[in-house]
Backbone as ProteinMPNN parsed JSONL, in Angstrom:
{"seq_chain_A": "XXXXXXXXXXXXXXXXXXXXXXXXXXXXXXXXXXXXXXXXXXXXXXXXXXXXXXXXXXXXXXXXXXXXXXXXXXXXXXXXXXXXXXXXXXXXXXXXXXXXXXXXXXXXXXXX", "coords_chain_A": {"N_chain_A": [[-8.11, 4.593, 21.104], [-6.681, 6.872, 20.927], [-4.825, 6.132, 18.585], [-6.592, 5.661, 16.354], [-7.835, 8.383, 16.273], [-5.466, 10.055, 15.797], [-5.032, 8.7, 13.095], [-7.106, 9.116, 11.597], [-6.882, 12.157, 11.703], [-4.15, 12.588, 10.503], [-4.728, 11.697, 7.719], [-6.841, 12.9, 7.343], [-5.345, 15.326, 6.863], [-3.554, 14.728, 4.266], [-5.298, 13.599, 2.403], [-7.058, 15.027, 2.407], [-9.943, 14.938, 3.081], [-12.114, 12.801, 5.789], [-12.069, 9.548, 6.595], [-14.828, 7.271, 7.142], [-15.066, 4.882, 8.138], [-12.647, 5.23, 10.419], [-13.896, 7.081, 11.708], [-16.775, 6.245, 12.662], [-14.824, 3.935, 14.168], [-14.284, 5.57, 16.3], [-16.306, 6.728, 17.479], [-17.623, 3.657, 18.124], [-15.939, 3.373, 20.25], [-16.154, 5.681, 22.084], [-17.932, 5.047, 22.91], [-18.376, 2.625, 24.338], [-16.43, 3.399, 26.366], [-18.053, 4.679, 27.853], [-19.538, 2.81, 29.519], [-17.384, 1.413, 30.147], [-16.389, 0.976, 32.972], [-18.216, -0.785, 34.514], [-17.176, -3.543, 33.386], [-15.507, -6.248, 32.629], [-12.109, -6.623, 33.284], [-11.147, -8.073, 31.041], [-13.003, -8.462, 29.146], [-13.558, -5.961, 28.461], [-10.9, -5.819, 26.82], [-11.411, -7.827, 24.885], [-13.669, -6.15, 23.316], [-12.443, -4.196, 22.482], [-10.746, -4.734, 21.16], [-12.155, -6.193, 18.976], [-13.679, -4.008, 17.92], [-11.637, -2.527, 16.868], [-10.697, -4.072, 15.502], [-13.124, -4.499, 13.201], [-12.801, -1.764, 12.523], [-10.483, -2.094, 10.835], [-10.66, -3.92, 9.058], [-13.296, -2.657, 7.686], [-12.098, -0.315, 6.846], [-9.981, -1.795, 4.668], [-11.785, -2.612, 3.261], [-13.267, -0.529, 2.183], [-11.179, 0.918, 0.762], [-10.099, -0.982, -1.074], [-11.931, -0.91, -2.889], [-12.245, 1.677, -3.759], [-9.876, 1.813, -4.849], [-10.468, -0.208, -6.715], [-12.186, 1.118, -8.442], [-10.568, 3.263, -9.201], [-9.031, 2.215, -11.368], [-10.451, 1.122, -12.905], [-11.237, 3.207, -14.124], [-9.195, 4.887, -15.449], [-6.759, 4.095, -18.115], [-4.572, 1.754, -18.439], [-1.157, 2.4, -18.909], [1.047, 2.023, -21.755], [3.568, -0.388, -21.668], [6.994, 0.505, -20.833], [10.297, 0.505, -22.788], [13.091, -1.188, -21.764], [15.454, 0.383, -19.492], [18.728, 0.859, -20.859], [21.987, 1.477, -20.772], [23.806, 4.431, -21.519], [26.378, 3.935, -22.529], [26.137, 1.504, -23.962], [23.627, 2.418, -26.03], [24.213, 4.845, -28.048], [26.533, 3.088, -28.79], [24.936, 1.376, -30.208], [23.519, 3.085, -31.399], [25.204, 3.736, -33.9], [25.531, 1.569, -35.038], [27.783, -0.284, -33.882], [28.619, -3.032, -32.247], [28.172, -3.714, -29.236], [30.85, -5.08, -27.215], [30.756, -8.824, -25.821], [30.422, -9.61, -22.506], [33.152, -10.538, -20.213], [32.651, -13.043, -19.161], [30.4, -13.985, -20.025], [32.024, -14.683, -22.362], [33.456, -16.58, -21.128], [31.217, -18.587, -20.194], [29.973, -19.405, -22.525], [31.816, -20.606, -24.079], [32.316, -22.924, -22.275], [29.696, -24.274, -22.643], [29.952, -25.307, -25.629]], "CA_chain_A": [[-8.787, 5.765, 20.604], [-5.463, 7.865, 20.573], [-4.686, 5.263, 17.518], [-7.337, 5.984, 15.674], [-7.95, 9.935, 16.336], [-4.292, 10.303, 15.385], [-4.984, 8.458, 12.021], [-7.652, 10.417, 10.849], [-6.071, 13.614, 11.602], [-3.378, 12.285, 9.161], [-5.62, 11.042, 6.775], [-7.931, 14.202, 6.655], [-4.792, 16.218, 6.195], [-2.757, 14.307, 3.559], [-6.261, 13.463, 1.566], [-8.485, 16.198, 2.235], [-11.421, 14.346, 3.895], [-12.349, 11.892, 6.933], [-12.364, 8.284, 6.924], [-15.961, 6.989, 7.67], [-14.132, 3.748, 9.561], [-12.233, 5.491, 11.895], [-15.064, 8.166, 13.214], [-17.268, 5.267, 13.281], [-14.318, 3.576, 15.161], [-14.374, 6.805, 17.939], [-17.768, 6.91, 17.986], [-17.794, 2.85, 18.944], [-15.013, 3.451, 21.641], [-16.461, 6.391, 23.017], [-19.705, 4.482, 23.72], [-17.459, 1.665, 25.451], [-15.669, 3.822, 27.392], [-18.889, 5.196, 28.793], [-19.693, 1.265, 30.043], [-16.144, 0.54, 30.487], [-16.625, 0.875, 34.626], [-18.972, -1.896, 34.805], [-17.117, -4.423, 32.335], [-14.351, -7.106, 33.519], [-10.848, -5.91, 32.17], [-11.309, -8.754, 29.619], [-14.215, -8.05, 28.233], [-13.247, -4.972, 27.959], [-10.043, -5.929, 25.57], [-11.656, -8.307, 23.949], [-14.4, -5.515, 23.221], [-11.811, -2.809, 22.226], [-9.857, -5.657, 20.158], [-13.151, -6.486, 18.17], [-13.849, -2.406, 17.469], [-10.178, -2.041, 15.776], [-10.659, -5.381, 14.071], [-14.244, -4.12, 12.455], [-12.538, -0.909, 11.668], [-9.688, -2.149, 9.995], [-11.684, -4.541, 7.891], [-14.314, -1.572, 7.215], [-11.323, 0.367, 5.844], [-9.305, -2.589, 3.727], [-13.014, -3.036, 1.919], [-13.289, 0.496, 1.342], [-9.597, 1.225, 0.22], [-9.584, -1.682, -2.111], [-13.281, -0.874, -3.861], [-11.704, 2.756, -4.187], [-8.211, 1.504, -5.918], [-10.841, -0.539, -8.465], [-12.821, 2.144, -9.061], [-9.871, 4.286, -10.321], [-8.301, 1.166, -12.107], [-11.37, 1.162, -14.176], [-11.464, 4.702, -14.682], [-7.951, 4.908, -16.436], [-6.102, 3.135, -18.977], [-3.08, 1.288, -18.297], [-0.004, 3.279, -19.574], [1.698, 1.052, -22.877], [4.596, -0.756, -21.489], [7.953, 1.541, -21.266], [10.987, -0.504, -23.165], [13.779, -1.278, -20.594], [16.336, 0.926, -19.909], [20.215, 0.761, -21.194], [23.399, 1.759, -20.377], [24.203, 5.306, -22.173], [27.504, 3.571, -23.861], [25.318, 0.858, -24.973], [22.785, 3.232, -26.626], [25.419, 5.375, -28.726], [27.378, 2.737, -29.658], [24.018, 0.337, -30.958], [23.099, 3.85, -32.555], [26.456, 3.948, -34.678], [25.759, 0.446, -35.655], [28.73, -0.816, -33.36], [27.328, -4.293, -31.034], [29.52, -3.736, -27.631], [31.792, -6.391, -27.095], [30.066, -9.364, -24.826], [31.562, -9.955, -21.268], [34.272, -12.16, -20.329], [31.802, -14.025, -17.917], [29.788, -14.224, -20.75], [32.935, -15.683, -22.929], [33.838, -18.052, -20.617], [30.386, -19.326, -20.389], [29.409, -19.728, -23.858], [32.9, -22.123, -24.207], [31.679, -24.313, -21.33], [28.922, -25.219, -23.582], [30.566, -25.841, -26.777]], "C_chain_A": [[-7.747, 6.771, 20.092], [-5.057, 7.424, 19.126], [-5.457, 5.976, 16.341], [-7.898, 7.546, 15.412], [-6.573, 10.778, 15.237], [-4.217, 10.112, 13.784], [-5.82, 9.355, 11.245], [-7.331, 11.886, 10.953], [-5.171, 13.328, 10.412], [-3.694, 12.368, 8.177], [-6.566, 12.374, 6.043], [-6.745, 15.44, 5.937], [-3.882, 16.068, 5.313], [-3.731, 14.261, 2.456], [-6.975, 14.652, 1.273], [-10.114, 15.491, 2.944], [-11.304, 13.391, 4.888], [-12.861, 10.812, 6.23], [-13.844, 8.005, 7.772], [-15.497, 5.758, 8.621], [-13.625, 4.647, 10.265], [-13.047, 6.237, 12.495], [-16.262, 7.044, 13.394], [-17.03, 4.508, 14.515], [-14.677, 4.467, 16.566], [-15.373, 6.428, 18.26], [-17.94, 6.059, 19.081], [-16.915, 2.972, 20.535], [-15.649, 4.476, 22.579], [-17.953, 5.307, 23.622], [-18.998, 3.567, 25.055], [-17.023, 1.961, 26.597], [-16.727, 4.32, 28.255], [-19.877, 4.345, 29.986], [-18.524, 1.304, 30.499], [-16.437, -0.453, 32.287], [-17.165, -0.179, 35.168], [-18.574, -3.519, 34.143], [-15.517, -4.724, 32.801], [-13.272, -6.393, 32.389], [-10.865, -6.983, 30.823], [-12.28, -9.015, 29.251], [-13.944, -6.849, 28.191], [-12.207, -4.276, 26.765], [-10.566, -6.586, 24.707], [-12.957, -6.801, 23.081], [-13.834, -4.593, 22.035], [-11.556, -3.172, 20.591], [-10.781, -6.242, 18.87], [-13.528, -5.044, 17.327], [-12.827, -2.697, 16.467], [-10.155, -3.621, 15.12], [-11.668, -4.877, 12.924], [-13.403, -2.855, 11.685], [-11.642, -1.337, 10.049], [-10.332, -3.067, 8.467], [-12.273, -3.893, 6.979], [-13.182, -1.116, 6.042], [-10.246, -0.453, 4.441], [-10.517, -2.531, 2.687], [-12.873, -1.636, 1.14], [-12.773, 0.708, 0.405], [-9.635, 0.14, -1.146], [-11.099, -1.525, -3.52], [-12.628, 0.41, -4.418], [-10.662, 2.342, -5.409], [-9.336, 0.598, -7.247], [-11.776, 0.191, -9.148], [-11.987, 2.732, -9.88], [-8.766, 3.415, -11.314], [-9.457, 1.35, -13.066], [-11.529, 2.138, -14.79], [-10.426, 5.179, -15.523], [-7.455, 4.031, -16.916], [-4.8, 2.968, -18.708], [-2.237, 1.821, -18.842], [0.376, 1.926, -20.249], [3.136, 0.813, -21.658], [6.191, -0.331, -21.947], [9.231, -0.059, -21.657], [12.565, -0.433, -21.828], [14.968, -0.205, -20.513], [17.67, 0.654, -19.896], [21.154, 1.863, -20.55], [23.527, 3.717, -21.785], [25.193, 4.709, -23.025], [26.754, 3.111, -24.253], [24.485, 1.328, -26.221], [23.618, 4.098, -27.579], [25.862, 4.52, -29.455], [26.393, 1.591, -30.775], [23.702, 1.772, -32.279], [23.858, 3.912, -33.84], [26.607, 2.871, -35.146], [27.12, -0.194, -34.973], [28.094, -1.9, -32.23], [28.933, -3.911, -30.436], [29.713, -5.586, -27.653], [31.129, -7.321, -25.8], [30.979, -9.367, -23.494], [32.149, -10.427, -21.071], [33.617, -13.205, -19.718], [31.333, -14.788, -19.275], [30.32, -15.516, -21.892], [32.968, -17.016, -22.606], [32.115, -19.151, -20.535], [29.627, -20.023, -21.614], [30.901, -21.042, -24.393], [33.01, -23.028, -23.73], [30.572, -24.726, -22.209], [29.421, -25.754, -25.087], [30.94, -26.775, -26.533]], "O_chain_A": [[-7.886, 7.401, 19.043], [-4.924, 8.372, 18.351], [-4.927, 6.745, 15.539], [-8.377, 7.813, 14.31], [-6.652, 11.639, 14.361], [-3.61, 10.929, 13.091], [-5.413, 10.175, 10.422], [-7.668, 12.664, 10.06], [-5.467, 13.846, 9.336], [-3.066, 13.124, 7.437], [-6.852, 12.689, 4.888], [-6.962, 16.181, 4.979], [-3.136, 17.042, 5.21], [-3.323, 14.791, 1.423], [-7.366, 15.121, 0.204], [-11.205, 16.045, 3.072], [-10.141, 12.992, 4.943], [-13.803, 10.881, 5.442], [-13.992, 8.459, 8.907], [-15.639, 5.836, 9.842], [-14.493, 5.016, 11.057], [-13.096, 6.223, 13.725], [-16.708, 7.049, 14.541], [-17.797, 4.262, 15.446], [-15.212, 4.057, 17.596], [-15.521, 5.776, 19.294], [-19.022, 6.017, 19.666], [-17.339, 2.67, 21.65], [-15.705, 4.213, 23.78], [-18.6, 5.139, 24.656], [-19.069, 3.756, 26.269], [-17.063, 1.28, 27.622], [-16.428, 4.435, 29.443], [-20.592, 4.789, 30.884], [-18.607, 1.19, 31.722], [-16.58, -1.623, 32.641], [-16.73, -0.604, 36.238], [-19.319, -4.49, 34.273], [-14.642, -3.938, 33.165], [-13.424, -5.892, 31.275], [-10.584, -6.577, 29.695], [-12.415, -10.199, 28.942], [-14.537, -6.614, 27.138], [-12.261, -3.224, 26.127], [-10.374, -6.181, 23.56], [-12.703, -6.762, 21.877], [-14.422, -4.289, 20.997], [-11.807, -2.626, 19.517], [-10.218, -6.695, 17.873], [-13.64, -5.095, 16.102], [-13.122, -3.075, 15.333], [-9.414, -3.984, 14.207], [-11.223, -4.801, 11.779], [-13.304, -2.857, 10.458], [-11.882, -1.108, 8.864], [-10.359, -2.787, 7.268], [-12.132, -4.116, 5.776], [-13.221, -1.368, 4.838], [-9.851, 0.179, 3.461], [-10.321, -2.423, 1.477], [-12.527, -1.487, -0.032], [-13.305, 0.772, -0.704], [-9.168, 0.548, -2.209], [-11.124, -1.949, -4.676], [-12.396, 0.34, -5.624], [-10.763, 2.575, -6.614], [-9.097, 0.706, -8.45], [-12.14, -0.06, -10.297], [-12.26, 2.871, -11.073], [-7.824, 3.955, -11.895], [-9.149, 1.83, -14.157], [-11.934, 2.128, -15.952], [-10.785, 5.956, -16.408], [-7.546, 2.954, -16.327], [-3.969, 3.876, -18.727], [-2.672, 1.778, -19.993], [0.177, 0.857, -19.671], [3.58, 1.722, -20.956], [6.658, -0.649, -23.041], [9.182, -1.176, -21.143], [12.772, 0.582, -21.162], [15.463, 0.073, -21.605], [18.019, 0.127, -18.839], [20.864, 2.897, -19.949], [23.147, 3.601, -22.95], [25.035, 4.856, -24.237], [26.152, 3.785, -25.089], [24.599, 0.75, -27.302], [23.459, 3.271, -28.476], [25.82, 4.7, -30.672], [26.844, 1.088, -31.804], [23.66, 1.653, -33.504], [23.218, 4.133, -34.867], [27.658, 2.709, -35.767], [27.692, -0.808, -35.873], [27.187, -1.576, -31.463], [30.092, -3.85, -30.847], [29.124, -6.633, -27.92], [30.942, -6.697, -24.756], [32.185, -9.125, -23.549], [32.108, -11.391, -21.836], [34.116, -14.327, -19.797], [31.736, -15.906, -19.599], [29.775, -16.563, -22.243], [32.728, -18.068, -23.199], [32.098, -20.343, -20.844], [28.861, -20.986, -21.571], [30.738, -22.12, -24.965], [33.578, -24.01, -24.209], [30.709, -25.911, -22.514], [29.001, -26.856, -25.439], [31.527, -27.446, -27.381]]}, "name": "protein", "num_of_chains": 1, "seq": "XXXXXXXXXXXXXXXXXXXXXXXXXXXXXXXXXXXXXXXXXXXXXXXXXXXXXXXXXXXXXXXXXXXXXXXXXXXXXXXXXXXXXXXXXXXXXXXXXXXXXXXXXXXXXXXX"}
């Protein structure tokens, strides 16, 4: 419960709003905990361990319907061209091709 209390505090104050999975989550735990007393210690993990499985699930569906919502809602930015070396750039502007590498040398004479 500390888990999950902790997250939505985060969550509400990094976003601006509450996660419907995790106060769902509380909700289910608080109910649990109000049984716990009567319920073998394992059934009681497996119990807990089923809650924070549902949540997390709950919230991957959400999270990923969200991210294609706002994928559909904007247009892909055009593809930026790669970036160079400052000498490189200067000296292609001035019509000068930089001299290849020596790696480069030596490898282009192994194939010949």
């Amino acid at each position: 419960m500390l888990f999950l209390v902790g997250t939505i505090l985060f969550k509400h104050i990094i976003r601006g709003w509450l996660q419907l999975s995790h106060g769902a989550g509380i909700v289910a735990l608080g109910v649990l905990a109000w049984f716990a007393g009567g319920l073998s210690p394992l059934m009681l993990s497996i119990l807990t361990t089923a809650i924070m499985i549902i949540v997390a699930a709950w919230e991957s569906i959400s999270l990923k319907t969200a991210v294609d919502r706002l994928k559909s809602l904007s247009p892909r930015p055009p593809a930026r061209e790669p970036r160079t070396c400052r000498r490189y750039r200067s000296r292609t502007a001035r019509g000068v091709q930089p001299e290849p590498r020596a790696s480069a040398v030596k490898r282009s004479r192994l194939y010949l």
